[in-house]
N, C-alpha and C positions, 0 to 999 in steps of 0.2 A: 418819180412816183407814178408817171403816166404808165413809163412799163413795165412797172410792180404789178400796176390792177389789169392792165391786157394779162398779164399771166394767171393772174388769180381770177378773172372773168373764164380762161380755158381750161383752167384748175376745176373749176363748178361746172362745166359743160362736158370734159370729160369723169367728173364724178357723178351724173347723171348718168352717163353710160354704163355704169359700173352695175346698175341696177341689182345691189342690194349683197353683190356679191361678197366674201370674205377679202377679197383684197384689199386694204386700208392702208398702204405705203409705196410710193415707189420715190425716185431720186431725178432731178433735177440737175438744171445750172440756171443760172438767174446772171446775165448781166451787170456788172453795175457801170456806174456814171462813167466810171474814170478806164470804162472799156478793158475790163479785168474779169477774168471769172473769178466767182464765188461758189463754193457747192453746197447744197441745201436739200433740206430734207422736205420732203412735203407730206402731210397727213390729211389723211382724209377720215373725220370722226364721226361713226354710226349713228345713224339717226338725227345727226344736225348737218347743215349747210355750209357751213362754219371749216373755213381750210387752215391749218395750223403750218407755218414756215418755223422753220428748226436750222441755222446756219452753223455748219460743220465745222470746225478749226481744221484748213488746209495744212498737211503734215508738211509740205515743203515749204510753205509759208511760215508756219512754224520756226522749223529748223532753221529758216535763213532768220527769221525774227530774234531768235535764240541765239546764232551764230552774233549776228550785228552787236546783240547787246553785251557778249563775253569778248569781244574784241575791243568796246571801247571801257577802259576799266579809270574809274576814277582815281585822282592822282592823290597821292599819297600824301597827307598834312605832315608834317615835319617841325616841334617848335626847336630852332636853333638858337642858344644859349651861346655865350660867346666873354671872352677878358678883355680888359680894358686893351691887349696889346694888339688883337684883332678884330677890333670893332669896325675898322673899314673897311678888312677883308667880309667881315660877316653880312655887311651892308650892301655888298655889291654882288654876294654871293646870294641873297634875298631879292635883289633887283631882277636875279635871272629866272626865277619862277615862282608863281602865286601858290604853289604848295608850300615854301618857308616861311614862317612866321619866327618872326626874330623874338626874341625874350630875353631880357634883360637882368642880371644881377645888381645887387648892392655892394659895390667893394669897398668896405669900412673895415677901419681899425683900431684897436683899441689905445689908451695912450702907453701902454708898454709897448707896442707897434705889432702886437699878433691880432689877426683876422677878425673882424666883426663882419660877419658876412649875415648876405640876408635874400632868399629868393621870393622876389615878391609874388602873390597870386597862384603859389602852390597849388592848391586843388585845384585850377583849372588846366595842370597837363596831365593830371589822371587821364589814363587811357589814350596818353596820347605817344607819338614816336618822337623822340628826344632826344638831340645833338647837342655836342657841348665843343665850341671851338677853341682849343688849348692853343697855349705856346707854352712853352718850357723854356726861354730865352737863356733864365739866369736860377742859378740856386735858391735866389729870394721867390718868385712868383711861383715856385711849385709847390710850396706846403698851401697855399690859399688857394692855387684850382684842383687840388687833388679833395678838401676838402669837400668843393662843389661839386666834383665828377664823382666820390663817394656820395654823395647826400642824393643825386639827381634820380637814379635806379628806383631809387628806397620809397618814392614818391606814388608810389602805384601805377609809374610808367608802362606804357604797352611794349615800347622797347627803346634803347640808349645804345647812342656810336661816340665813341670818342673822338674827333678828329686834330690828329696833333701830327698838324706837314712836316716837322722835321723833329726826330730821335733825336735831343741831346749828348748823347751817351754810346753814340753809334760807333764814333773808333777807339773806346775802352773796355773794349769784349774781353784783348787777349789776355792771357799770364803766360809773361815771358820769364821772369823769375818768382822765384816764390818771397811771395808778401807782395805782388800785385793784385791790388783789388778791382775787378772788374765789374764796372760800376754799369754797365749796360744790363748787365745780370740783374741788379740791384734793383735799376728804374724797372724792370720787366716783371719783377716776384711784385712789385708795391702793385704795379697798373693791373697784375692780375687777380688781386684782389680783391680789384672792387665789385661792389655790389651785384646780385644778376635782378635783372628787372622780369617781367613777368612775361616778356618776348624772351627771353633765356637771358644766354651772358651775354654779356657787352663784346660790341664789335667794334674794334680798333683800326683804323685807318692813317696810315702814316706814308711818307715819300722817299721814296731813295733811302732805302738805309741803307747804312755800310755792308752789310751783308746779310743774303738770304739764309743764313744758318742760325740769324737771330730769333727763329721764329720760333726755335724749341727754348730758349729762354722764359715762353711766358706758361705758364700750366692751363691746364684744358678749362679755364673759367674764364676765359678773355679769349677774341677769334682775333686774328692780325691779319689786316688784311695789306698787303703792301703794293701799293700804286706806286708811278714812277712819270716824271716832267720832262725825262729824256724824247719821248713821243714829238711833245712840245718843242723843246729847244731844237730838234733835228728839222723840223718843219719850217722854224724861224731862219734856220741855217741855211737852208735850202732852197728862201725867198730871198738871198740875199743877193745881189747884182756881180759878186765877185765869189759866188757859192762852190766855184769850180777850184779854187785857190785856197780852201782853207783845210789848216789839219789839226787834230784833238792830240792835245799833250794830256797826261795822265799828270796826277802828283807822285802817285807813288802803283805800285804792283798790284795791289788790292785793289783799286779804281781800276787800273785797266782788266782784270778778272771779273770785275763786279758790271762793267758799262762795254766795252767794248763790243762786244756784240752786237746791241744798240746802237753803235755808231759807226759801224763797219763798211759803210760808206765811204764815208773820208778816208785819208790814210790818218795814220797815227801816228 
């Protein structure tokens, strides 16, 4: 504050010199504490003694102000929903960041043994981004989470991803005679059906499918998006103390089409 009023003390001495002229503004820099310039306007007002300071918004400061704050962007809430089959995956996949908030279903049934299901606390993921953690193990558990992954959208969601790590259905694409049912087609027409929530359609997330040509299977109302654990596995392979000694067998021609390139390190 000392060198606030020494300036404003030279502010009224050369405004006395002004003697009465039309000049009533000129520009300044005023120090502050933290040994920074600031730039500031300074006024001189007709007829009073009286100096008016006006601090400018520096355009670089600004900009870098403006940069900082677009670069740190808040992290995304997420409530992640999840089946009884993946409840520790969902647990440990919540452990690894404070943006997942786990949510919970009711899996009840009724005594003929079809679905009584129940999501508790519904209006509170309005407007929010909403994961549902499937498994498709067996024939029995997909009528009861297909229910849930249809209902979820419908809820006034901001947006819904399915994540189902492995395609049931993945090596019953082909027909090789007529009167095979290809039941990958099947699960693909139901999942694309469901619901679009108010972020658009649902985006689908699955692992290694048997093959990258399953993706026109599903219709433009569902996105697929297909990750792959090969990354993973090759890394683990590659830690291992006898890493120089190992080779990948396929099962069959389609695997090695489908992966080898990814593994094309090793021999085969």
């Amino acid at each position: 504050m000392a060198a606030i009023s020494a300036q404003l003390a030279s502010f009224k001495s050369f405004s006395s010199l002004l003697n009465g002229k039309k000049c009533s503004r000129f520009r300044c820099q005023i120090k502050s504490f933290e040994n920074q310039h600031s730039n500031w306007s300074v006024e001189f007002l007709s007829g009073k003694e009286s100096v008016h300071l006006i601090r400018n918004s520096s355009p670089s400061i600004s900009m870098a102000a403006s940069a900082a704050g677009s670069s740190v962007k808040p992290a995304k809430k997420v409530c992640l929903f999840y089946c009884s089959e993946t409840e520790v995956l969902a647990k440990r996949i919540a452990a690894e960041s404070d943006a997942i908030e786990l949510r919970s279903i009711n899996w009840r049934t009724f005594e003929d043994g079809f679905p009584n299901l129940f999501i508790p606390n519904a209006h509170g993921i309005r407007g929010q981004n909403v994961a549902f953690l499937a498994s498709f193990s067996s024939p029995a558990v997909i009528f009861e989470q297909l229910s849930v992954i249809y209902a979820l959208p419908k809820l006034f969601v901001s947006s819904f991803t399915l994540v189902l790590p492995f395609f049931p259905t993945g090596t019953s694409e082909r027909m090789e005679d007529e009167g095979d049912v290809a039941t990958a087609f099947t699960l693909a027409r139901i999942l694309s059906h469901i619901p679009t929530s108010r972020g658009g359609p649902t985006s689908l997330v699955t692992f290694d499918i048997h093959a990258l040509q399953e993706r026109f299977y599903f219709g433009d109302t569902i996105l697929p998006c297909f990750e792959s654990g090969i990354p993973l596995l090759k890394n683990r392979l590659q830690k291992l103390p006898d890493s120089d000694k190992i080779s990948i067998a396929f099962p069959d021609d389609g695997a090695w089409k489908r992966f080898h390139k990814q593994l094309q390190h090793f021999p085969t």
